[in-house]
C-alpha positions as CSV (number, residue, x, y, z in Angstrom):
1,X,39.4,90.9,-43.8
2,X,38.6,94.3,-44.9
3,X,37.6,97.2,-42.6
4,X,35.0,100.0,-43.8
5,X,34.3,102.8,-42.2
6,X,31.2,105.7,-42.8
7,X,32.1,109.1,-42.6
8,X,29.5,111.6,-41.8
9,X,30.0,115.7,-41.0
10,X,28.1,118.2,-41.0
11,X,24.5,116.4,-41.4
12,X,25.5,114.9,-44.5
13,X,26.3,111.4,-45.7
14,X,30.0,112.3,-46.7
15,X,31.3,116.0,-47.9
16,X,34.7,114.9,-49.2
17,X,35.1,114.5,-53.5
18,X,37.2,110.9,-53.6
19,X,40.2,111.5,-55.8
20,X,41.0,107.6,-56.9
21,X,44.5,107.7,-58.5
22,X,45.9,104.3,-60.0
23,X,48.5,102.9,-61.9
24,X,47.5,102.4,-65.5
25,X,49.0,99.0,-65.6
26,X,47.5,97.6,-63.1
27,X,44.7,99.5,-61.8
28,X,45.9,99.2,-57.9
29,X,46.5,102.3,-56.0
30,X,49.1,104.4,-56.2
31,X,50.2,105.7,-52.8
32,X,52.0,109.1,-52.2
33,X,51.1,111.0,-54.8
34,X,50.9,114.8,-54.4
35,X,48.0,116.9,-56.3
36,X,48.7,120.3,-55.5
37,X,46.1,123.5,-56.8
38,X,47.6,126.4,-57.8
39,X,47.1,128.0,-54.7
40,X,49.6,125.6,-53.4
41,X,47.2,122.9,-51.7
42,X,48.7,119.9,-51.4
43,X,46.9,116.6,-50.9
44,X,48.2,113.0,-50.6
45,X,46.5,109.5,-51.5
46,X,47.0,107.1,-49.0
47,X,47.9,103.3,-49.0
48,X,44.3,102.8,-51.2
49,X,45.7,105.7,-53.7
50,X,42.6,107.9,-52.5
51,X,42.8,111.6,-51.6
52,X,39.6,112.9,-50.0
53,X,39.3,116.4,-51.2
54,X,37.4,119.0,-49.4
55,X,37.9,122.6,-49.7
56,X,35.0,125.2,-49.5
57,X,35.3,127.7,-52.3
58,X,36.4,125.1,-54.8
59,X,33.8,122.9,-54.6
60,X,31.4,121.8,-57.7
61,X,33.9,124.1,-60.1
62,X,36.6,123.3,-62.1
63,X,40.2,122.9,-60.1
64,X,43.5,122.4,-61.8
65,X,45.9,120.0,-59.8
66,X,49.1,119.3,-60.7
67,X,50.1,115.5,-60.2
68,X,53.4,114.4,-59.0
69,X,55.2,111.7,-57.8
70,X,58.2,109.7,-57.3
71,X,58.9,107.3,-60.3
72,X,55.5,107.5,-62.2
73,X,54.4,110.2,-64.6
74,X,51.3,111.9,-66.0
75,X,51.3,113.6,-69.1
76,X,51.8,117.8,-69.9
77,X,49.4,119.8,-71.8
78,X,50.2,122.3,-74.4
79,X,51.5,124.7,-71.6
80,X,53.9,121.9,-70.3
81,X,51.9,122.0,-67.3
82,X,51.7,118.3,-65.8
83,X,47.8,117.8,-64.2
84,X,44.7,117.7,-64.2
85,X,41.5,119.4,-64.1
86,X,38.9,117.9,-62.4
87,X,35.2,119.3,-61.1
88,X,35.3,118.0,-57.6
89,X,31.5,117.1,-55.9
90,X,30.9,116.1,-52.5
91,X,30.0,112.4,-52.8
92,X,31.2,111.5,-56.2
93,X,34.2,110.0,-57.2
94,X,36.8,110.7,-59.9
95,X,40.1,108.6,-61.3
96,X,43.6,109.7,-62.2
97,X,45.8,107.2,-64.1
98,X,49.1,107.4,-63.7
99,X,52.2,105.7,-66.0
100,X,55.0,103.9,-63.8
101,X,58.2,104.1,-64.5
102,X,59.7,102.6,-61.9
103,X,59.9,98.7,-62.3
104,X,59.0,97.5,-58.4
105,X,55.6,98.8,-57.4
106,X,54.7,100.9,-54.7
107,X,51.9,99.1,-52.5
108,X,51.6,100.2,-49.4
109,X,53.1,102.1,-46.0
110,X,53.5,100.0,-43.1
111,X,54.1,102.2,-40.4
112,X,52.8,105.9,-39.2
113,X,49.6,108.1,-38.5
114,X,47.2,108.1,-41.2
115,X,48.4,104.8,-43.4
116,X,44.4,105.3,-44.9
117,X,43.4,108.3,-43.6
118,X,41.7,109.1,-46.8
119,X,40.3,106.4,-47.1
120,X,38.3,106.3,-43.9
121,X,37.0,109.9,-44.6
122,X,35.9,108.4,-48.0
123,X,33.6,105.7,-46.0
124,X,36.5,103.0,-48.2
125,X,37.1,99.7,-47.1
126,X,41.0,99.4,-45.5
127,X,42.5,96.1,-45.2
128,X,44.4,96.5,-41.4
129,X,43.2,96.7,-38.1
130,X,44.5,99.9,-37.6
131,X,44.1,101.6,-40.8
132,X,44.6,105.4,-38.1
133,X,47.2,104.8,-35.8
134,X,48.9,102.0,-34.1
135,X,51.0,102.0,-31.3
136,X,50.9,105.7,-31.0
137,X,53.2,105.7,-34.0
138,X,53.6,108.5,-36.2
139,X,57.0,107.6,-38.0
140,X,59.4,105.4,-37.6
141,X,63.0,104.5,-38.6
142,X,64.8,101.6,-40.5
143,X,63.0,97.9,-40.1
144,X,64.5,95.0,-39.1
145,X,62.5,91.4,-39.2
146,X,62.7,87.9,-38.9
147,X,60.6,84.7,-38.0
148,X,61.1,83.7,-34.4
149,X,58.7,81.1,-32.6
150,X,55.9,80.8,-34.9
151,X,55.6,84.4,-35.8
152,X,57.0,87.4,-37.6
153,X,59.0,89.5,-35.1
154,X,59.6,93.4,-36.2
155,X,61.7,95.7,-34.8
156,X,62.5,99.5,-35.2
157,X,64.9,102.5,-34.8
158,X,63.4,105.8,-33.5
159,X,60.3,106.2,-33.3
160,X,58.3,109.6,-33.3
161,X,54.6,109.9,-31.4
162,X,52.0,113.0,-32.0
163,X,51.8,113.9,-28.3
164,X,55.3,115.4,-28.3
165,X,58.7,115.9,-30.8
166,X,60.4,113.2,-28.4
167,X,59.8,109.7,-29.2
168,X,60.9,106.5,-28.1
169,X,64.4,106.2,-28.9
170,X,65.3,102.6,-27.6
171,X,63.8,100.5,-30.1
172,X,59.7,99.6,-31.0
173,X,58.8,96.5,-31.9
174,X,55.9,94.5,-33.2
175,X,54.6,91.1,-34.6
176,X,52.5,90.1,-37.5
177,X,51.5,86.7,-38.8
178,X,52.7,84.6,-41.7
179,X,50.4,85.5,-44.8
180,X,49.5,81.5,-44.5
181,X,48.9,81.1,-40.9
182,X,46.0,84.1,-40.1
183,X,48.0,87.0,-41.9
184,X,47.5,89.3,-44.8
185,X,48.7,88.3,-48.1
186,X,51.8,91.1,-48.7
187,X,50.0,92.8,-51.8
188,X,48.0,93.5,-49.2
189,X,49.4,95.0,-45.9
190,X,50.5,93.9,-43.2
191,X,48.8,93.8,-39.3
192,X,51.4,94.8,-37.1
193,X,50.5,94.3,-33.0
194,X,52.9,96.5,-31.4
195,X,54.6,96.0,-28.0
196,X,53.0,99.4,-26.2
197,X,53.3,101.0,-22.6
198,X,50.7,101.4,-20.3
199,X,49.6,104.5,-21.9
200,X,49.4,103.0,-25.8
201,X,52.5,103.8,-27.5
202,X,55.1,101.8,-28.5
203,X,57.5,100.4,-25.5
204,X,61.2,100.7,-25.5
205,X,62.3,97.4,-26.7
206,X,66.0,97.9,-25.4
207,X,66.3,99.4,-22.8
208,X,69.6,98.9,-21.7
209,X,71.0,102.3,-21.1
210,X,69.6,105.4,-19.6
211,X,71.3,107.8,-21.7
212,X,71.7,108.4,-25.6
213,X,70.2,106.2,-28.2
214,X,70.3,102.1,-28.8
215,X,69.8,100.9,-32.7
216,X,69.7,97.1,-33.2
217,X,70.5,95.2,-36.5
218,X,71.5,91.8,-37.5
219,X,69.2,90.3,-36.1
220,X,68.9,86.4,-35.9
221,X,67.3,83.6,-34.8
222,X,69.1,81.3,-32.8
223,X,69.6,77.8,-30.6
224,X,70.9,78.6,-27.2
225,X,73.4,75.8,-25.6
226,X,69.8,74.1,-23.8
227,X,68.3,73.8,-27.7
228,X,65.4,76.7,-26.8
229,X,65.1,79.1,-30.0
230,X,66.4,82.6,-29.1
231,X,66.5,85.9,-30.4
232,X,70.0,88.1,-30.7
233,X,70.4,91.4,-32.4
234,X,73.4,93.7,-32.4
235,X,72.9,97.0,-30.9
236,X,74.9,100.3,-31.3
237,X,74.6,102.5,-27.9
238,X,74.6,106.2,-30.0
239,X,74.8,110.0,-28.3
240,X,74.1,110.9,-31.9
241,X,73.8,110.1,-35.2
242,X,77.7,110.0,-35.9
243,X,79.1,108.7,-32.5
244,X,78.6,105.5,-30.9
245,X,79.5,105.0,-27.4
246,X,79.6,101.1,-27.0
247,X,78.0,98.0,-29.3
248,X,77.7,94.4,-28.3
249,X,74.7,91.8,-28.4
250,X,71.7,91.8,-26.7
251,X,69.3,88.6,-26.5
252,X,64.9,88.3,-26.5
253,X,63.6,88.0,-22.4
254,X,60.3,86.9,-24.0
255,X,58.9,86.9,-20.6
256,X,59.7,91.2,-20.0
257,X,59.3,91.5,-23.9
258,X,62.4,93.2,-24.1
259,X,66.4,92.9,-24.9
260,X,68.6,92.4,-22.6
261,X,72.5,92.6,-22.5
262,X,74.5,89.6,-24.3
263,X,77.8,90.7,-24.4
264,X,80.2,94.4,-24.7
265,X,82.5,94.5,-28.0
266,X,85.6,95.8,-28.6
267,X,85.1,99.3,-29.8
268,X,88.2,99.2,-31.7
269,X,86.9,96.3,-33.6
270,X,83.9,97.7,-35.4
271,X,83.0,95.1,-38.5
272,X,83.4,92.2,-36.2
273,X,79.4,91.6,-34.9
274,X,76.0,90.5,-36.5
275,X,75.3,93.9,-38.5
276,X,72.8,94.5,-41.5
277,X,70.3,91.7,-42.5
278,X,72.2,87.9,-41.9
279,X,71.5,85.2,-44.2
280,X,71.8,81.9,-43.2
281,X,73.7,79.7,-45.5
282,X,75.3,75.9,-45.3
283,X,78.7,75.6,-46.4
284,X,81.2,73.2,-46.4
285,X,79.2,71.0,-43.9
286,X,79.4,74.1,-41.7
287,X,76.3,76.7,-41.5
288,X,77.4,80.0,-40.8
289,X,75.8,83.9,-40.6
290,X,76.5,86.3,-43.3
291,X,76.2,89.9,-42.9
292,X,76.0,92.6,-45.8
293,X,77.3,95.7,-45.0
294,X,76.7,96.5,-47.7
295,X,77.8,92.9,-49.3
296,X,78.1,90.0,-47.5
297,X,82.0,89.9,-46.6
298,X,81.3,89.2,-43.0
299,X,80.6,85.9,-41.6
300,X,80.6,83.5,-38.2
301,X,79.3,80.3,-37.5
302,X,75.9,79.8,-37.0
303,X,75.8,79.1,-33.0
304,X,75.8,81.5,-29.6
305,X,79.1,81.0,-28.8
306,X,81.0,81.7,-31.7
307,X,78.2,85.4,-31.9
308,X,80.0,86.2,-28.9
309,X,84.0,85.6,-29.7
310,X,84.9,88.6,-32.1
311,X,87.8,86.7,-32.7
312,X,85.6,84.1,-34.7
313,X,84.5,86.9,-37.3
314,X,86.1,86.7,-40.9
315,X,86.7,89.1,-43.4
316,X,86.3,88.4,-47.1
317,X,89.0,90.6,-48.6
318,X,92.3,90.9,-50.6
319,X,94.3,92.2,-48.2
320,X,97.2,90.7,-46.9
321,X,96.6,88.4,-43.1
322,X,95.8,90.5,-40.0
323,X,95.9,94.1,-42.5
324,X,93.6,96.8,-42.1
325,X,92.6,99.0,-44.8
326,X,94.7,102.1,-45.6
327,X,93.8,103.8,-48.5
328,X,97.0,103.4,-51.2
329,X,99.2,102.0,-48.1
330,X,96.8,99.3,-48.2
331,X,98.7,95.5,-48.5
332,X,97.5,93.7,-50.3
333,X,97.5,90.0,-51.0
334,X,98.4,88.9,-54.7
335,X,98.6,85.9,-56.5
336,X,100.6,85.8,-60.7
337,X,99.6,89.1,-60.6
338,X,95.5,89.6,-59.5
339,X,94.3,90.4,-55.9
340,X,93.4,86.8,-54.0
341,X,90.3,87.5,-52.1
342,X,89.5,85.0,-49.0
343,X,88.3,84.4,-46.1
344,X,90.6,85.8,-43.0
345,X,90.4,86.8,-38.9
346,X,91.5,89.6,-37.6
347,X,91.4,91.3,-41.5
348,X,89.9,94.8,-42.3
349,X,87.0,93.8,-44.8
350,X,87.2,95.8,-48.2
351,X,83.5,97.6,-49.1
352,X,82.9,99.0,-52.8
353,X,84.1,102.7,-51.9
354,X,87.2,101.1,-51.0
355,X,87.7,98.9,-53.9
356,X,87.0,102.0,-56.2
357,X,89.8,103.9,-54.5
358,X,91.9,100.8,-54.4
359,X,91.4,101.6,-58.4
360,X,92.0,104.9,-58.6
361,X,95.2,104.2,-56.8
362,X,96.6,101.8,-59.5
363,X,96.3,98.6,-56.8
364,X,93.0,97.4,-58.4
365,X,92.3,96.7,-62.1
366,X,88.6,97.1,-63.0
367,X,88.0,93.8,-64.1
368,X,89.7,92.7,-60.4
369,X,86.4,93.5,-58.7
370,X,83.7,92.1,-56.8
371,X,81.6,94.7,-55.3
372,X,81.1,97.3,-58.0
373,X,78.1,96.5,-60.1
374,X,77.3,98.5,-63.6
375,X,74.0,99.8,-64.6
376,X,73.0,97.6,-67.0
377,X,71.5,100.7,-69.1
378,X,74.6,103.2,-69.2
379,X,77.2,101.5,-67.7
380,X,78.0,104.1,-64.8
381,X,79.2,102.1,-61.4
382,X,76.9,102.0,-58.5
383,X,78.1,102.5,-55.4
384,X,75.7,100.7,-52.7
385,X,75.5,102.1,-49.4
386,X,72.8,99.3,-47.5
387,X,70.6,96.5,-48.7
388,X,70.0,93.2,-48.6
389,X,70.4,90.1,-49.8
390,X,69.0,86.5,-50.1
391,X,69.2,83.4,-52.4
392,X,66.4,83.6,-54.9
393,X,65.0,80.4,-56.1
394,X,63.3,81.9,-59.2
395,X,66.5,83.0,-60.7
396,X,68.7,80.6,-59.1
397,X,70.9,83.4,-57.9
398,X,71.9,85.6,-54.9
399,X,70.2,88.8,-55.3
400,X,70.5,92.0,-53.6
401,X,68.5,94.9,-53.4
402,X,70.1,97.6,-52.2
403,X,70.0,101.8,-52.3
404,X,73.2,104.0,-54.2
405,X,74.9,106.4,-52.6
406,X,75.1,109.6,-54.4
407,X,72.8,108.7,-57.4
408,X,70.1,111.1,-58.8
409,X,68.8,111.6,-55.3
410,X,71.3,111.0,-52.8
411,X,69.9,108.3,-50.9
412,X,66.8,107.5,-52.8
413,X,68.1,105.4,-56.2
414,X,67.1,101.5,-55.7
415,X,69.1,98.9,-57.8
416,X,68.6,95.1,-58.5
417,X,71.5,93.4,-59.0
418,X,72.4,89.4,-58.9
419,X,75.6,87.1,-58.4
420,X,76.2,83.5,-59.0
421,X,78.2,83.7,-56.2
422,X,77.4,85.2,-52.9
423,X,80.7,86.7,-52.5
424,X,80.3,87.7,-56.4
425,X,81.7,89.0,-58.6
426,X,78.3,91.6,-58.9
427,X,78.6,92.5,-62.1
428,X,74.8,94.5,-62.9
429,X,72.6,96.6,-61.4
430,X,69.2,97.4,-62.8
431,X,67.7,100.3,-61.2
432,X,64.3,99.4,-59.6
433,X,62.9,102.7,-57.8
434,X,63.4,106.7,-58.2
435,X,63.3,109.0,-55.7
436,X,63.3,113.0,-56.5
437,X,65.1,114.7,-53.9
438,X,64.1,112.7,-51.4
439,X,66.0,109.4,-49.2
440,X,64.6,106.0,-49.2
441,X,67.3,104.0,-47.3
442,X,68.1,100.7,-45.9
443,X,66.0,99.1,-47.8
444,X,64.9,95.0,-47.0
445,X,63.9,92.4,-48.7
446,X,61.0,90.3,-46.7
447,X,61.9,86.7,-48.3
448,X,59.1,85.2,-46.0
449,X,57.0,87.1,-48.3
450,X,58.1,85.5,-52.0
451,X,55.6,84.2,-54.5
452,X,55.8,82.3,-57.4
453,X,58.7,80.7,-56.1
454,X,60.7,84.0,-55.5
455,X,59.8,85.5,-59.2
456,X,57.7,88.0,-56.9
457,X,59.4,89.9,-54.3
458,X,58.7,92.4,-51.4
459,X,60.9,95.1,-49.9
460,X,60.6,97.7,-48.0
461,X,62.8,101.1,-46.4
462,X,62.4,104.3,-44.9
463,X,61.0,107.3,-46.5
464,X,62.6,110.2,-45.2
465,X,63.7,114.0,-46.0
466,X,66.6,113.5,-44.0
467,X,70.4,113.2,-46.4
468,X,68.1,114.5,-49.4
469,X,68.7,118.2,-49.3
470,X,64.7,118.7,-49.3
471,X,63.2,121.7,-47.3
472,X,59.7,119.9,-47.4
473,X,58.6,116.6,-45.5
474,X,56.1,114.3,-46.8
475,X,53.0,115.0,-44.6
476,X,52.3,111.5,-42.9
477,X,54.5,109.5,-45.3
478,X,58.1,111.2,-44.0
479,X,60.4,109.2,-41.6
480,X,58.1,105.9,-42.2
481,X,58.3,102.3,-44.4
482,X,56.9,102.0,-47.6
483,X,56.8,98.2,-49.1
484,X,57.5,97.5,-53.0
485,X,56.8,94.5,-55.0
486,X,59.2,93.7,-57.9
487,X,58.5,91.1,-60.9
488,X,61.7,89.9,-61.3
489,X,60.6,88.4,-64.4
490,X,60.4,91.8,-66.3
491,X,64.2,92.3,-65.5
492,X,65.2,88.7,-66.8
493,X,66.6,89.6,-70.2
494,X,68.9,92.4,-69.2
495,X,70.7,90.6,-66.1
496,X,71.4,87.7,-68.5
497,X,74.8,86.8,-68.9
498,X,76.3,88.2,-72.0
């Protein structure tokens, strides 16, 4: 269904100038892209890649406005000066195409004041409910999701409101319907119906403590011991961004439409809990819950009991039974001469900034690991920091998409890589988005959302100035989730075997 709204001011039809701006490959949209006029004026196109431009004083003459943005181009005139000029008039309508460069698409933003702001003004059609503001939301942090009872369940970090800095800082949540069952298709959006207060914005979802913050992750979809289908999550109780207080697991009161206490963990046992995004996965007879953090060396069975019991948690690593990591004192466990990675209780996992110090320290031999993929195009090691990952029927593969710490932007590089073997060896990346001075982390792959039998995939993560070393936030866009669609099919040749 398609929304249109009529914009009139001012005793005319419409003022504004619609600046269309589209990728030349496709002709869709192209959201967040800046034109700025060289008196600094910057505008940005919204989810339908339209900026409505009105400015008195430079209307119906000729503006210059530079075009930028992250991981597509537009060409520089003589002057190496990368825009445009355009004559904008009140009523009419003008295109930019712009060349992308980053393989996965940029559709859409899912969360956040103003997701087609432009387009309303513009009297264009928007295909959400709330194409102004929903929930009260105007940013939010790091997405979690999962089907649970029919429907998909979404749940949120932090979230920020217009009436004051102060948010809700307890978890927001949400839920949409499956694309095939009364949803939108994902190339097109995504209707979230938020779970609000009294007063319209988004409720505290968690709230289990009266101080500090909760964050929830690996969350799952579970049987309970009378068969009923249940909700768990881990949560993390914060006073700030670096110190948590306490963690355990909380479980869904669908009645109260809020998490409740599960069970307190061990703080001195930190990797052993649901964290990331699980995957389910059948093995050995057994099904069990895998968690990436950033890969998938952390796993439990798949039933409430054994969620609860942190002594149930194994560790994929190398190191020697009951070890923890520590640094070149590290033991580990060795078989003729390689490193003999399994699965082990009460074992320190080993994560890819360990392995390349393990490296550095003579213990490890390149060729020994598992968890450092090489860009397929100059061979430099990525370092993952979060992602996710999922079997992927298409390439008949585990794949992962996941964001590099301390690429070209610190947290804003996206890599593809794949793995015939969920505990891999990963042995490529293919870099898959571009950020310029800006973060886009923990990014997600949506696998209810595949087409074409997984060739066609959809992910999403936080925009956000924060780790990027950027003085200037993304009006609307900043501290919010942006969805991406990658063909996996243009990236076929290069993740071939050699």
């Amino acid at each position: 269904m398609l929304f249109i709204f009529i914009f009139t001011v001012w005793g005319q039809e419409n003022p504004y100038c619609k600046i269309r701006v589209v990728d030349d490959e496709t002709g869709r949209g192209v959201p967040l892209v800046e034109l700025k006029t060289v008196n600094e004026i910057r505008y940005y196109t919204d989810s339908n890649g339209i900026a409505a431009f009105y400015d008195p004083g430079l209307m119906g003459i000729d503006v210059f406005f530079f075009v930028k943005s992250h991981g597509y181009s537009y060409p520089k005139d003589g002057f190496g000066m990368q825009g445009i000029r355009l004559h904008p008039e009140s009523g009419q309508e003008t295109v930019i195409r712009l060349h992308r460069q980053n393989l996965a698409e940029r559709l859409y933003r899912i969360t956040g004041q103003g997701i087609y702001r432009d387009s309303v003004l513009t009297g264009e059609a928007a295909p959400i409910e709330n194409p102004i503001l929903n929930g009260q939301v105007a940013g939010q942090d790091s997405a979690v999701a999962t089907p649970y009872r029919g429907k998909l369940y979404w749940f949120w970090g932090d979230a920020s409101r217009p009436q004051y800095p102060l948010g809700n800082f307890k978890v927001s949540g949400a839920t949409s319907d499956f694309p095939d069952q009364g949803g939108l298709s994902p190339d097109q959006g995504v209707n979230l119906h938020y779970f609000t207060n009294s007063d319209g914005f988004c409720q505290s979802m968690c709230p289990i403590v009266k101080e500090g913050l909760i964050w929830i992750d690996g969350l799952v979809s579970i049987k309970d011991e009378s068969g009923q289908e249940r909700l768990i999550a881990h949560y993390a109780h914060m006073r700030s961004l670096g110190e948590m207080l306490g963690y355990g697991l909380v479980i869904f009161n669908d009645e109260r439409q809020e998490f409740e206490k599960l069970a307190e963990f061990d703080l001195n046992k930190k990797w052993q809990c649901p964290r990331g995004h699980p995957l389910l996965v059948k093995e050995g007879g057994e099904e069990y819950f895998y968690f990436p953090m950033p890969f998938p060396t952390v796993r439990v069975e798949a039933n409430l009991s054994a969620l609860k019991d942190q002594s149930k948690y194994e560790a994929y690593t190398c190191l020697q039974k009951g070890a923890n990591y520590d640094g070149k004192n590290s033991q580990l466990a060795m078989e003729k001469g390689r490193p003999l990675y399994s699965w082990k209780t009460g074992t320190d996992p080993i994560n890819p900034a360990e392995e390349r110090k393990l490296i550095a320290a003579g213990m490890l031999k390149k060729e020994d690991v598992r968890f450092l993929p090489k860009d397929v195009d100059s061979d430099h090691t990525v370092i993952i920091h979060m992602n996710s990952v999922n079997w992927n029927e298409y390439r008949k593969r585990w794949i992962l998409i996941g964001v590099e710490v301390g690429g070209t932007s610190y947290l804003g590089e996206v890599w593809y890589a794949e793995s015939d073997q969920l505990t891999g060896p990963w042995k490529k990346a293919k870099k898959i988005v571009t950020h310029d001075q800006y973060s886009f982390y923990n990014p997600v792959h949506h696998p209810f959302f595949d087409q074409l039998n997984g060739r066609i995939v959809y992910f999403e993560g936080t925009y956000s100035m924060t780790f990027s070393g950027n003085s200037y936030a993304t009006p609307r866009y900043d501290y919010n989730q942006i969805m991406y669609r990658l063909d996996i099919g243009r990236i076929d040749d290069v993740m071939n075997d050699d």
